[in-house]
VMD Tcl script that draws the C-alpha trace (Angstrom):
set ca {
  {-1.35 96.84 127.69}
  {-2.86 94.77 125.01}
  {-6.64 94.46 124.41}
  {-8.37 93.25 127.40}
  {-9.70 89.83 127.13}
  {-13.52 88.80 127.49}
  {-13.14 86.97 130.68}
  {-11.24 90.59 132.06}
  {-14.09 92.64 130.51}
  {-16.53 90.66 132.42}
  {-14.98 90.34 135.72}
  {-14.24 94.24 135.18}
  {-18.35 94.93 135.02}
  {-18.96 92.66 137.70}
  {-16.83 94.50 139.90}
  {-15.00 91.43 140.98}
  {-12.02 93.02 140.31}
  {-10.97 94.91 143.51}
  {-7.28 95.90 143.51}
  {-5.71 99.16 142.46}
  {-3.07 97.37 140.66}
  {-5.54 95.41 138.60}
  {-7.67 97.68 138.48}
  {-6.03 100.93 137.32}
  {-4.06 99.89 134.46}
  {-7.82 98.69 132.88}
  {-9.24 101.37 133.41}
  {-6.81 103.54 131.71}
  {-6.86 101.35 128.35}
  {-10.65 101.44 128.07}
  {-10.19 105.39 128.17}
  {-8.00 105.10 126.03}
  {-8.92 102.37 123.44}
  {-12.20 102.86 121.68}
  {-12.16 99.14 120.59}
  {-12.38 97.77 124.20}
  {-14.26 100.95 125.37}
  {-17.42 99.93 123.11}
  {-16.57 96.33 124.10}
  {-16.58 97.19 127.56}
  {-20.06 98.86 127.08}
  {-21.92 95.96 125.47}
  {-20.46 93.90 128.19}
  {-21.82 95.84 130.91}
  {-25.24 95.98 128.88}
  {-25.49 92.15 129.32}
  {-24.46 91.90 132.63}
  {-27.26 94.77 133.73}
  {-29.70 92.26 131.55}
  {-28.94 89.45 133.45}
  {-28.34 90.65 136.56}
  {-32.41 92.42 135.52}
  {-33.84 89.31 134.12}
  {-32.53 87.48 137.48}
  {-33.87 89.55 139.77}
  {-37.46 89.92 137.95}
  {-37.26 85.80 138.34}
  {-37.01 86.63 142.04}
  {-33.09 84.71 142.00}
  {-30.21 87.22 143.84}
  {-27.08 87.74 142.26}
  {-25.98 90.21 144.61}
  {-23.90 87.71 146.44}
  {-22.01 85.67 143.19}
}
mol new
graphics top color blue
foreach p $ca { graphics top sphere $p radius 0.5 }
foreach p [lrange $ca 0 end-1] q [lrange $ca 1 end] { graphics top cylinder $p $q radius 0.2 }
display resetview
């Protein structure tokens, strides 16, 4: 698999992504692949920030 692309990355922390065949093969290259592994990890720092900031302005995100 090569690198996994931003868009992937986010979808992967948003947990939009859903299906084992999708799924797996990500997983396995960000356990694998320090590069995306540390890029996977600042990703899912700014989506906890946002999804924070959002919810401390009183908007829900919970449903998007």
């Amino acid at each position: 698999m090569a690198h996994i692309s931003d868009e992937e990355l986010e979808r992967y922390c948003l947990g939009t992504i859903t299906e084992e065949f999708e799924l797996a093969p990500m997983e396995e290259h960000i356990l694998a692949c320090p590069d995306c592994a540390v890029r996977a990890e600042r990703t899912q720092a700014y989506v906890d920030a946002v999804r924070a900031a959002a919810s401390k302005g009183g908007h829900d995100l919970s449903h998007e």
